[in-house]
Structures are given as structure tokens and as C-alpha cells.
C-alpha positions as CSV (number, residue, x, y, z in Angstrom):
1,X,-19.5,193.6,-159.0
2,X,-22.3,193.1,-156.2
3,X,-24.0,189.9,-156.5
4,X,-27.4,192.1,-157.7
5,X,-25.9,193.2,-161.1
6,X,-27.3,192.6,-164.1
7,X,-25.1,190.0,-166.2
8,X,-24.8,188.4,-169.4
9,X,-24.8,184.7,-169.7
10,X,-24.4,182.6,-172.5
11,X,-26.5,179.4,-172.5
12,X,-25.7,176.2,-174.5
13,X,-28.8,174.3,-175.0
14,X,-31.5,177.7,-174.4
15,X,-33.9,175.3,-176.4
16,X,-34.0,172.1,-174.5
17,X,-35.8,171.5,-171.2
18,X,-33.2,172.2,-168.9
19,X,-31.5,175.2,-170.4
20,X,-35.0,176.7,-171.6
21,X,-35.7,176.9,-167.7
22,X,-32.2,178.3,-166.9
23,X,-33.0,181.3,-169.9
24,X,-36.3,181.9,-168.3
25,X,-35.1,182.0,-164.7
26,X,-32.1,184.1,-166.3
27,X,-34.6,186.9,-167.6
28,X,-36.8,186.4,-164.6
29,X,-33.9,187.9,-162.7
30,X,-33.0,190.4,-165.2
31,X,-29.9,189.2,-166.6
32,X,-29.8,189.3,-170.3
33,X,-29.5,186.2,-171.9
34,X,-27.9,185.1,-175.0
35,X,-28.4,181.7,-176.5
36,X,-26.2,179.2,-178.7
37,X,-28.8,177.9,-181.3
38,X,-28.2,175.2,-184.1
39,X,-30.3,176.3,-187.1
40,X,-33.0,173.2,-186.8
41,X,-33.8,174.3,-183.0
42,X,-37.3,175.5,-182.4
43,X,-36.9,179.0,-181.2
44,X,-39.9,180.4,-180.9
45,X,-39.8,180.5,-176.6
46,X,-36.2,182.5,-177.3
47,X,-37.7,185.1,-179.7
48,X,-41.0,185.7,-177.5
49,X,-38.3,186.3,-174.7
50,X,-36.0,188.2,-176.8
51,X,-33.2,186.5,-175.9
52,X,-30.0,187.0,-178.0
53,X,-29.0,184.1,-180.4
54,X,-25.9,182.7,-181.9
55,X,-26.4,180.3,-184.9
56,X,-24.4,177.1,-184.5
57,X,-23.2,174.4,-182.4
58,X,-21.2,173.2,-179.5
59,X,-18.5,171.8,-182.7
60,X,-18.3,175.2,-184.0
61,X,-15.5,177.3,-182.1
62,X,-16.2,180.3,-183.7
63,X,-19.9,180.2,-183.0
64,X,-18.5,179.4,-179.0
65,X,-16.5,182.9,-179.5
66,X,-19.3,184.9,-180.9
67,X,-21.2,183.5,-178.0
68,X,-18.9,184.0,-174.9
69,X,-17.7,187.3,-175.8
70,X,-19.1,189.9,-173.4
71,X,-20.8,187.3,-171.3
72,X,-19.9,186.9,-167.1
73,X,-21.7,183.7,-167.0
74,X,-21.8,180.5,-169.0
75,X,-24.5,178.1,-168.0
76,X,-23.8,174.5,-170.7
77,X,-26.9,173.0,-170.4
78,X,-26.2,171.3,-174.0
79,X,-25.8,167.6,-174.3
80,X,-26.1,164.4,-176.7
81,X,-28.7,162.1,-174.3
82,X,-30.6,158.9,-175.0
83,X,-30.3,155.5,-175.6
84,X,-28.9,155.4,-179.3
85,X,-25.2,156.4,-180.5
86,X,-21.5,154.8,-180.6
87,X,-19.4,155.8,-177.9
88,X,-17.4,158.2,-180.3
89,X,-20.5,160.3,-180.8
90,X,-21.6,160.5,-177.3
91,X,-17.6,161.4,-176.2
92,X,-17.5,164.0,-179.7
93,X,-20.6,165.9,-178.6
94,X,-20.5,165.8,-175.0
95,X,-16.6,165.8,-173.7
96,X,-14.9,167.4,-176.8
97,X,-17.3,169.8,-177.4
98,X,-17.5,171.0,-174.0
99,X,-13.8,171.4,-174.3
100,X,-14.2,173.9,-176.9
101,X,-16.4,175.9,-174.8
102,X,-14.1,176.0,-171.7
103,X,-11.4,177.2,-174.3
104,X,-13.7,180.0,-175.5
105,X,-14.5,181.2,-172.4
106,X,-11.4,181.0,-170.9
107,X,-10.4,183.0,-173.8
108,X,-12.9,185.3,-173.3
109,X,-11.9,185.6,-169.6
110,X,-15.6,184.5,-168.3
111,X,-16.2,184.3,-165.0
């Protein structure tokens, strides 16, 4: 694979300001993009792109296996930020849930 192909990558967190730019500079490049989505994210910047969605979340294993599946590339630009939450829900949504993603992709045999 030369470094000019055209790959899939999977974003986590397509909709937030981080990831959104990642997705654009994804398409800008050419690669096609495909996006995990939870079903109260705004998606209307995905859709004008046309970039490929999977409904649910970072807690949802099979949603992370729909998602990696055919994909080079895994960009996780998902996270739980700000200033309120325990501990537990900031080390649920941020640590485990990444775990599940690295097990999915290396499942999935991503690069």
C-alpha cells in the first residue's frame, strides 16, 4: 500500500470539534470516512459530507465492530470533557471505552 491510497478510517467523535476537522481533512484527502454516531449527535455536517455512519457509542462493542470492519485507520477523537462528573464516569467513558475500541480494531486487524 503506497502512502497515496485511498483508505477507510473510522472516526469516534466525527461530530465534535476535533474529530469533525479530522472527517473533513479525511475527505479533503480523499479517504472515505465513516463515523461512530450516538443517536442525539447533530449530524447534519456528516450527511452534507456523506460520510458513512454507525449508530451508537464508544460502550457499544458491537456498534465498535460494525464500525472498524473494513477500515485501515482509526482516528478516537471521542471523549467525556469538562468540569462535571465522578471519577467513575470520566474512567467508564474515556479509559474503558477506549479499550473496547482497541479490542475491535485489533480484532478487525486495523492498522
Amino acid at each position: 500500500m503506497t502512502t497515496n491510497s485511498t483508505r477507510t478510517i473510522f472516526i469516534t467523535g466525527a461530530t465534535g470539534l476535533v474529530g469533525s476537522h479530522a472527517a473533513e481533512e479525511a475527505l479533503r484527502r480523499g479517504h472515505r470516512v465513516r463515523a461512530l454516531v450516538r443517536a442525539s449527535s447533530d449530524t447534519r455536517r456528516l450527511d452534507q459530507w456523506g460520510v458513512e455512519q454507525v449508530q451508537g457509542d464508544l460502550a457499544d462493542p458491537e456498534a465498535l465492530r460494525r464500525g472498524v470492519a473494513g477500515a485501515e485507520w482509526v482516528f478516537n477523537c471521542a471523549a467525556k470533557v469538562g468540569d462535571w462528573g465522578t471519577l467513575e464516569e470520566f474512567r467508564r467513558l474515556n479509559v474503558e471505552a477506549f479499550r473496547h475500541l482497541l479490542d475491535a480494531a485489533s480484532d478487525a486487524r486495523v492498522e
